[in-house]
C-alpha positions as CSV (number, residue, x, y, z in Angstrom):
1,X,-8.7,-3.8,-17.3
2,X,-5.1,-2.8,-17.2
3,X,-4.0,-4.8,-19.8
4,X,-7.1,-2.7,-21.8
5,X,-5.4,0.0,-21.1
6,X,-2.1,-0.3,-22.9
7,X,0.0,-2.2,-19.9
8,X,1.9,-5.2,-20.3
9,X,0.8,-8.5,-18.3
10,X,3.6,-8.7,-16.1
11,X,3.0,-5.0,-15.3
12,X,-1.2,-5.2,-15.0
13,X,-0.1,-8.6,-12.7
14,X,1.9,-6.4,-10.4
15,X,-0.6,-3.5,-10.0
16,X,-3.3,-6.1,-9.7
17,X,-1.1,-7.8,-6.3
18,X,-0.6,-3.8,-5.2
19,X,-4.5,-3.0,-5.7
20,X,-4.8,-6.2,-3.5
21,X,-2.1,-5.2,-0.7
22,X,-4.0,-2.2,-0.3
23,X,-7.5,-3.4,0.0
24,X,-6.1,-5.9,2.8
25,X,-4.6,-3.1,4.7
26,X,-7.9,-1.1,4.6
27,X,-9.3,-4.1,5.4
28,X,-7.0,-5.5,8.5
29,X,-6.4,-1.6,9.7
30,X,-9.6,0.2,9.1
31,X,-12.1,1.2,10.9
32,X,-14.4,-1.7,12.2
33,X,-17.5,-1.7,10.9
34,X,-16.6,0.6,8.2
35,X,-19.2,0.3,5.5
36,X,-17.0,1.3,2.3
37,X,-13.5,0.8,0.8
38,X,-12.8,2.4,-2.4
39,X,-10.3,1.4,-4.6
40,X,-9.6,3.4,-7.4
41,X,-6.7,3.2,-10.5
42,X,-5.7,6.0,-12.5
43,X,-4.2,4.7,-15.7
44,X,-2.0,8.2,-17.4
45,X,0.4,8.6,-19.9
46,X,3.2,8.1,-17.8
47,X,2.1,5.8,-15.0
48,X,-0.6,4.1,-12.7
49,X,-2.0,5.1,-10.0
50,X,-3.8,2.8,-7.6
51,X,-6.1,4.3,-4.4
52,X,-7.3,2.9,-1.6
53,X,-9.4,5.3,0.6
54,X,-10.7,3.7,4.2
55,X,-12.5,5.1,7.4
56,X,-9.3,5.2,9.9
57,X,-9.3,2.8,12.4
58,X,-8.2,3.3,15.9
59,X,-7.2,6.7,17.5
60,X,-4.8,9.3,16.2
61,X,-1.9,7.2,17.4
62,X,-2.7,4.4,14.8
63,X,-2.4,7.5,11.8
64,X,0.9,8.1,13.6
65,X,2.5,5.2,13.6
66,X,1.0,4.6,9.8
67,X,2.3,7.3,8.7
68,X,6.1,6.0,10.3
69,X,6.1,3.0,8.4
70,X,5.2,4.9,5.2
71,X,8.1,7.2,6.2
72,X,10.6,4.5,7.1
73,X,9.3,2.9,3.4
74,X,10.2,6.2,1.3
75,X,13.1,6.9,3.1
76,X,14.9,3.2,2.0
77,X,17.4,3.5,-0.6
78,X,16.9,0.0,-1.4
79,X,13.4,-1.4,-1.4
80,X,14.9,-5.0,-2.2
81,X,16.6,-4.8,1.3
82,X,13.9,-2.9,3.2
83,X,11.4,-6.4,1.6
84,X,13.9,-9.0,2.9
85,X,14.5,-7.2,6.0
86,X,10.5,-6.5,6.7
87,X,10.1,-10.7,5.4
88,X,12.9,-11.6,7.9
89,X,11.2,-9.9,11.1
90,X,8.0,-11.4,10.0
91,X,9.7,-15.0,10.1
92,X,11.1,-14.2,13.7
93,X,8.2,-13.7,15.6
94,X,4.2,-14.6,16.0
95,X,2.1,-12.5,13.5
96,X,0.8,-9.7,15.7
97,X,-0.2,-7.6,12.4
98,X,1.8,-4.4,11.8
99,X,4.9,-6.0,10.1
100,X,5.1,-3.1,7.3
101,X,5.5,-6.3,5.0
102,X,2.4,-5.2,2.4
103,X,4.3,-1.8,2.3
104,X,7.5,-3.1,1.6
105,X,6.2,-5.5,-0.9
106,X,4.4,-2.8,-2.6
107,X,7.7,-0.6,-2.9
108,X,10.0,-3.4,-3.8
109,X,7.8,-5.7,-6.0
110,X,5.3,-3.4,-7.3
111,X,8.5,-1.1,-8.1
112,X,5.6,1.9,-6.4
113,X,6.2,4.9,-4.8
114,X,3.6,4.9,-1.3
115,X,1.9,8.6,-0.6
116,X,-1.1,9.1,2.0
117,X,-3.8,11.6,3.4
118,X,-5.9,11.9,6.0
119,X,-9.3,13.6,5.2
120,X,-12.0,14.2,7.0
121,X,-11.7,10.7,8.9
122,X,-10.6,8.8,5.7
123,X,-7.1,7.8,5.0
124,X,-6.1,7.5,1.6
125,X,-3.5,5.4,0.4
126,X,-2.2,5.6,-3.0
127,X,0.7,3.6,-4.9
128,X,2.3,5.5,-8.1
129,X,3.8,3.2,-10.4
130,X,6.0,5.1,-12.9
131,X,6.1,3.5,-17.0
């Protein structure tokens, strides 16, 4: 579909790992027994944009600490680094979920910038990729 719309392979491969980072996230993180995830991609002039919107799981404290990672994402001046660090803390102890890996591979390798909402019990999570 991407490739329809005007992008290059390597770029429509990259959105299409993103679109998948996402929908595991929702997956993993949501809400149990959530009955919908919707993934959406906005293909403009100037970039992609690729949605996922979930039923948030967990209490407040989970959007909190959601919305830390996001923050300590944006906030790295070099999304190469804030990957390997993110892969290196994953390697150094059991998987306990949580490792902020997706994220970082989104930034870094999907060369996205991460944005979120919270709506009326949904959290929306969106990846802009800039052409």
């Amino acid at each position: 579909m991407l490739e329809k719309c005007g992008l290059p392979p390597d770029e429509s491969d990259s959105l299409a790992m993103v679109a998948q980072e996402l929908l595991e996230n929702a997956v993993k993180y949501g809400a149990p027994g959530a009955e919908e995830i919707v993934l959406s991609l906005r293909v403009e002039e100037r970039g992609v944009v690729v949605e996922v919107k979930s039923r948030v799981g967990g209490d407040e404290s989970n959007v909190r600490a959601f919305g830390g990672a996001m923050q300590r994402i944006r906030d790295s001046s070099d999304s190469f680094g804030a990957y390997v660090e993110r892969l290196q803390q994953a390697a150094r102890r059991p998987y306990s979920g949580g490792s902020e890996l997706g994220l970082a591979r989104i930034a870094y390798e999907g060369r996205c910038a991460l944005e979120f909402r919270v709506d009326s019990g949904y959290l929306a999570v969106s990846a802009v990729y800039k052409r």
